[in-house]
N, C-alpha and C positions, 0 to 999 in steps of 0.2 A: 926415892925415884928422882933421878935430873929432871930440873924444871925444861920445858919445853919454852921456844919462842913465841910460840902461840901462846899458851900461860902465862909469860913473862909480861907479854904483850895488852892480855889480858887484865889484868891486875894494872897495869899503867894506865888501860883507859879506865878503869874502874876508879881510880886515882879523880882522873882529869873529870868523869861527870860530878863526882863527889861536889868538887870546885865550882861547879860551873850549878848544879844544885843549892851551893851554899850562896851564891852569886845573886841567883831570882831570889832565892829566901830575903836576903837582903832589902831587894830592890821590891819587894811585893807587899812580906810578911812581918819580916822581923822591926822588933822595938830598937828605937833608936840609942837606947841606952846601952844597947848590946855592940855595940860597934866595936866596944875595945878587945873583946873577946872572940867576935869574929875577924878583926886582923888578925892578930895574933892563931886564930886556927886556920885563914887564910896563906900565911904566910910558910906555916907549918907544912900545909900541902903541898902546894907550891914547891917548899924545901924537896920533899919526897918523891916528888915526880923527878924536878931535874937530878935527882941523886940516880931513879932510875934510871936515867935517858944517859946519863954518861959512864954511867957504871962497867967497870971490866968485863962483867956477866952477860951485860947486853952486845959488847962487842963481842965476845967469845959467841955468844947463838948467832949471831950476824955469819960471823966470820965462817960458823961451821956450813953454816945455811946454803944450799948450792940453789934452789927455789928461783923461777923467775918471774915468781906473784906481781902484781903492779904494786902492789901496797907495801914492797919491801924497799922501795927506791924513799918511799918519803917516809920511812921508819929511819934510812941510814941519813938522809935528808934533815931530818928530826934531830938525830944524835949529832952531827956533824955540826948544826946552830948549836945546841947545848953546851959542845964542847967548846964554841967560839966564846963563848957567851962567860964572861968576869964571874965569878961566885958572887950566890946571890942578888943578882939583878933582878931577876923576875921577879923572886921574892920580894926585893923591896918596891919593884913595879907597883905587885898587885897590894901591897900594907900602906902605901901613900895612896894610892888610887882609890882603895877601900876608906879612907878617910877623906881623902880630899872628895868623894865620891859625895858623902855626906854634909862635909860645909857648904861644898855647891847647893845642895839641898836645899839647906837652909838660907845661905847666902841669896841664891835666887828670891827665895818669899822675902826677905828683909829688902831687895833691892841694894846690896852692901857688896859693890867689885872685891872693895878693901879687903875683905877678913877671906875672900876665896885667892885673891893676889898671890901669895905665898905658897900655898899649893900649888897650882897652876905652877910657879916658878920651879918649885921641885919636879914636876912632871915634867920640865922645859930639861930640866938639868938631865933628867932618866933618858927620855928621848935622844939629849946629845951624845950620853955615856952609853948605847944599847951600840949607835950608829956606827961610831969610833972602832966599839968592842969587836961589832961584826965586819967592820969594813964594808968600803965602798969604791968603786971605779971613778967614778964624777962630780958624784952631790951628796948629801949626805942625807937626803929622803930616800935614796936608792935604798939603802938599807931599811929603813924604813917601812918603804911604799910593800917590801917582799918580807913583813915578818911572818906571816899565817901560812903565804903559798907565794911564789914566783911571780912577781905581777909586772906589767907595764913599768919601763924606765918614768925615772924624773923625766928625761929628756922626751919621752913619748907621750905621757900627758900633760906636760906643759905644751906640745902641739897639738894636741888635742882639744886644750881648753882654751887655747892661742886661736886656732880653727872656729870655734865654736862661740866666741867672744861677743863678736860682732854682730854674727846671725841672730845671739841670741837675748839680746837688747834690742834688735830691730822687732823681733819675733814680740819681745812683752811689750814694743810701745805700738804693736800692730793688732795687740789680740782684741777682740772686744771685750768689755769689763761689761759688767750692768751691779746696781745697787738692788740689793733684795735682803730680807730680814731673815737671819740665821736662823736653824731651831736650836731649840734650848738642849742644856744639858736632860740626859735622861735616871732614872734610877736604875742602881749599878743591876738588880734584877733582870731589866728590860734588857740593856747593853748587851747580858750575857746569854739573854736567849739568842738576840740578834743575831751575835756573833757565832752560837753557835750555828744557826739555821746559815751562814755564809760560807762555814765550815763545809758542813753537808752538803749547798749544792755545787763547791766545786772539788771535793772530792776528798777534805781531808780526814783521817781516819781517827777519830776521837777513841780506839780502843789503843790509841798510842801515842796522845796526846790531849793536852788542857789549853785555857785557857784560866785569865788569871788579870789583875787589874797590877797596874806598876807608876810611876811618876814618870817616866818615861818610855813610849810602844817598845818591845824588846821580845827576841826570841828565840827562848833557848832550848839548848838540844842536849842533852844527855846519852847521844846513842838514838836510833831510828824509832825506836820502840819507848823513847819518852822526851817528845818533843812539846813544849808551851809556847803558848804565845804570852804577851802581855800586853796590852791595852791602857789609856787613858779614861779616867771617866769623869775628869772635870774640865772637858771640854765639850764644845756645840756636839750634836750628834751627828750632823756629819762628816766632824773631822772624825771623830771616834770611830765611824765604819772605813772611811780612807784608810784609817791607820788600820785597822782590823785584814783589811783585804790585802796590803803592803805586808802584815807580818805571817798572814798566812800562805804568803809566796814564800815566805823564807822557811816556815815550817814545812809545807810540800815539799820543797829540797829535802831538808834534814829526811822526810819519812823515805825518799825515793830512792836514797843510796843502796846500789847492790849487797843483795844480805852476804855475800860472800868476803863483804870486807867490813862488816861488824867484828869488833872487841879490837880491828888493828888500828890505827893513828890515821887513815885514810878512809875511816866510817862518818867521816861528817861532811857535812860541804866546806866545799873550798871556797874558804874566807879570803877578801872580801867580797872579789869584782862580781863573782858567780854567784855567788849569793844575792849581792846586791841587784843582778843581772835579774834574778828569780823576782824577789821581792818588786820591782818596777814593771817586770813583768802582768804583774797580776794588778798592782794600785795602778799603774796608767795605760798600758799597751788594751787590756780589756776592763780595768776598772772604770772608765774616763767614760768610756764608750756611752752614745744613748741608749742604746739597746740590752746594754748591761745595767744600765740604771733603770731599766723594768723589772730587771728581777731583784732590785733593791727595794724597788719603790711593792713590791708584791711582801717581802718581808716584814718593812713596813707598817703598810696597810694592817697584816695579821696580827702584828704585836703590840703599836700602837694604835692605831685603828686613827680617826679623825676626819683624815683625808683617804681619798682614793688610791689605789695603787699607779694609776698614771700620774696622779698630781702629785704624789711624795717622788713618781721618778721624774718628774721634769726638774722638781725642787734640789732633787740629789743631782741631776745630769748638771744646772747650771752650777752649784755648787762647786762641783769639779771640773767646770771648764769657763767659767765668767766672772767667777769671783776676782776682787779685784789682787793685787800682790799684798804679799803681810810680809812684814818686817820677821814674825815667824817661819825657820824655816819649815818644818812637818805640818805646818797651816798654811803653804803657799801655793799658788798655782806650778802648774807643771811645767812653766819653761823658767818662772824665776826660781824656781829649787836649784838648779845649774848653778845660777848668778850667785845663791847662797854656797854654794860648795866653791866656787871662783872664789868669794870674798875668805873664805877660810883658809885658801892652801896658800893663799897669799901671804896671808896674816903670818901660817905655819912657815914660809919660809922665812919670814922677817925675824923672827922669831929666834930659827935655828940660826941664822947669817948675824944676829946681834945688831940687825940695824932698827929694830926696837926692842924694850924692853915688855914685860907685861905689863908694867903704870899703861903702856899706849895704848893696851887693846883697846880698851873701851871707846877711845876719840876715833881710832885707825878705821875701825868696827863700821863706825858711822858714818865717816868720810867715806868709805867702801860702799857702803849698803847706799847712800844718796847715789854715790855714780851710777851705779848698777842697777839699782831698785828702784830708784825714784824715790826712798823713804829714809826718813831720817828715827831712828826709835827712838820712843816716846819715853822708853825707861830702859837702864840698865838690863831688865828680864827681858826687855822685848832685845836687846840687843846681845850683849856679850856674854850674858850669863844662862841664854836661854837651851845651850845644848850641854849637857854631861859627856860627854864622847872625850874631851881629853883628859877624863878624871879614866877612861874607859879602853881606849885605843892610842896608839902610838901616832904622832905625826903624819901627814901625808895619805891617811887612810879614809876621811871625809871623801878624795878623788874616788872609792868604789863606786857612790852612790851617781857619781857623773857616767864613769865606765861602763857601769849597771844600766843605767837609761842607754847609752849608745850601743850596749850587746845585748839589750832586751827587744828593740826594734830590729835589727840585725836577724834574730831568732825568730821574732813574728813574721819577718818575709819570707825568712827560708821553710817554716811550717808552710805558711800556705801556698809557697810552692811545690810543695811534697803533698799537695791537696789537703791538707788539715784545715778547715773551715771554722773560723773563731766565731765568725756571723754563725753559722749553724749549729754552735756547741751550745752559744746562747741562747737560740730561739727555743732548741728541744731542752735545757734545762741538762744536757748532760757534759760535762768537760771529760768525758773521760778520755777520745781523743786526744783535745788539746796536754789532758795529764799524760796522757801513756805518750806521746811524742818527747816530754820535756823530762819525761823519766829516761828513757831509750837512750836521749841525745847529751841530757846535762847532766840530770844529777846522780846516775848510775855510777859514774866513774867516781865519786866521792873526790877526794883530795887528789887522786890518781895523775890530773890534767890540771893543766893553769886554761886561764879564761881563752888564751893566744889557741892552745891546744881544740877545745873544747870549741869554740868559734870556728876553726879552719874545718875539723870535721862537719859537724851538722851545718855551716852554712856555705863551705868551699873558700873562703875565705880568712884575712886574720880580721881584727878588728877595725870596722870602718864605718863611720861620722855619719854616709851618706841615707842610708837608711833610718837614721832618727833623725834627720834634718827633711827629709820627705814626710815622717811620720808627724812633724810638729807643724809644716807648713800645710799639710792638709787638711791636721785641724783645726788650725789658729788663725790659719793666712789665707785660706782661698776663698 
């Protein structure tokens, strides 16, 4: 029997979760001794997929296909980078990444730039040779900034963050701070009922997903129907529910994709901004909130007991809005997280442009984070070494998580002007509202839409600054 498109199709994603399954294994379970063997079958997959994606086969079912599915545009979309794309890049993407993934690892606990330098430098050299291969109009992050989905120009979030610069250094030396004594870490048991009772009450569907403890918050998707999160657990506990609430925005996406575009290449969310969009969503637009931190402070109570459930959510509320800045960016308050993704895309262009080398990041780092943060790290961990993203992601893609903050406020005004009430979803304990709006408007369309798309419908507009700059001064500056 001729294989069909859809079969064809099928078997490619079957490919890609494999990858993306072997990925958390890594990052959760697997022994460290095992690394050389999972490059190398990393690599191997990897090899298989782009052999599919460019294969005669697939352009013959394309070509037969008269279909005007939405998910056919970013299948030929798919093929079309593939075919740009130098033999074996990806491959060797993800078999440096998969190791360099690992020295960072340990690098970071040794506090030792030196011995991760070299990696990083090859990731520099991947990053230029992806850019070149794919072409570019302007900058060479343009390639870059659209490898997952179609995103914002170089030139349009350098105005963005150009825009936002200013506001948002006045914004961190305007917010109030207070000193208060952090809770301690908890045992991984407790973390994981928590997190599941978070799960629950805002809606996410644990007959189609996990949780799962990682060295860094992470979450991944397999297809809608097996989506995890991952978690820290040697950190205070309430950065641990921050991060918990953050990755369960990004899993809501992954479950919410319309079932009519599972097994095709547009069954996941669109990487990054949307996503990122979802996840900020949920950790600040309603995580921040006081009235969201009663029903932390209620889970709390039940699991830990000690304190009251109002006193564990005053504790969790200031937590997430008075804490003072950290040199940590996933442990920072919610305007210098900006400042953190500023000082990286900076770095990232220096980088590409050769006017430093990687000997600089570590000083570049500092000198950045003093301007911006007011803080100077204390150590290499606190400073250069303390995020995996470029053992993980391609240049230029830090900017989702800014994008994200500014099309997640953007989203919360247009709900509630469509009368969806966040204040009400949290008093009666049910988000299915606030879920079934963010289903309908965002994450339905899967890869189908870029962020530009997806903004201009559910909010009538495309992407604009001014609605997370009301959202930040109303709660930091008035």
């Amino acid at each position: 029997m001729t294989e069909s498109l859809e079969q064809y199709l099928s078997e490619l994603e079957a490919l890609k979760n494999i990858a993306e399954r072997m990925w958390l294994d890594q990052q959760s379970a697997m022994p460290p001794a095992a690394i050389n063997e999972r490059v190398n079958q990393a690599g191997i997959l990897q090899e298989l997929i782009q052999q599919r994606l460019v294969s005669d086969q697939l352009g013959e079912l394309l070509d037969a296909t008269s279909g005007d599915e939405p998910w056919l545009g970013v299948v030929r979309e798919d093929r079309a980078q593939a075919l740009r794309l130098s033999s074996g890049i990806w491959r060797r993407f993800l078999e440096v990444g998969a190791q360099a993934f690992n020295v960072w690892e340990q690098a970071r606990k040794d506090e030792d730039w030196a011995s991760f330098e070299p990696w990083l430098a090859k990731m520099v050299e991947i990053d230029k040779e992806y850019a070149e291969t794919v072409g570019y109009d302007v900058h060479p992050m343009d390639a870059l900034l659209s490898v997952y989905a179609v995103g914002p120009t170089h030139a349009e979030i350098s105005e963005v963050l150009s825009e936002m610069r200013d506001f948002l250094i006045d914004a961190r030396k305007a917010r109030e701070v207070e000193e208060f004594e952090e809770e301690g870490r908890q045992p991984e048991h407790l973390l994981l009922a928590i997190a599941r009772d978070i799960g629950e009450l805002i809606g996410f569907d644990f007959a189609r997903g996990g949780i799962a403890f990682s060295p860094h918050g992470y979450t991944s998707s397999a297809g809608p129907n097996d989506v995890r999160i991952t978690f820290r657990s040697d950190v205070p506990l309430f950065e641990a529910v921050s991060t918990m609430v953050h990755e369960y925005g990004h899993a809501l996406y992954g479950q919410g994709v319309a079932e009519e575009l599972w097994d095709t290449p547009a069954g996941h969310g669109s990487m990054p901004y949307l996503q990122e969009s979802q996840a900020k969503f949920w950790e600040n637009i309603i995580g921040r909130r006081a009235d969201f931190a009663q029903r932390i402070g209620e889970i709390l109570e039940r699991r830990i007991g000690r304190l009251s459930a109002a006193e564990w959510a005053v504790r969790y509320h200031r937590s997430q809005t008075r804490a003072a800045s950290s040199p940590i960016r996933i442990a920072t308050d919610e305007i210098s997280f900006n400042l953190h993704i500023l000082l990286r895309f900076e770095i990232e262009e220096q980088l590409l442009s050769g006017t430093i080398t990687v000997a600089d990041v570590p000083q570049v780092w500092n000198a950045k984070s003093e301007e911006y943060l007011g803080i100077i790290p204390a150590t290499i961990r606190e400073g250069a070494l303390q995020d995996p993203h470029w053992t993980r992601r391609m240049f230029g893609l830090f900017t989702a998580y800014v994008i994200g903050n500014v099309a997640s406020a953007q989203l919360a005004q247009a709900m509630e002007d469509q009368g969806i009430s966040i204040a009400e979803a949290i008093a009666s304990r049910d988000f299915s509202a606030v879920l079934g709006w963010l289903q309908k408007n965002v994450h339905s369309p899967g890869r189908t839409k870029s962020v530009q798309e997806v903004l201009q419908a559910a909010t009538g507009s495309p992407l604009n600054a001014a609605p997370y700059r009301k959202h930040l001064a109303d709660r930091y500056m008035s």
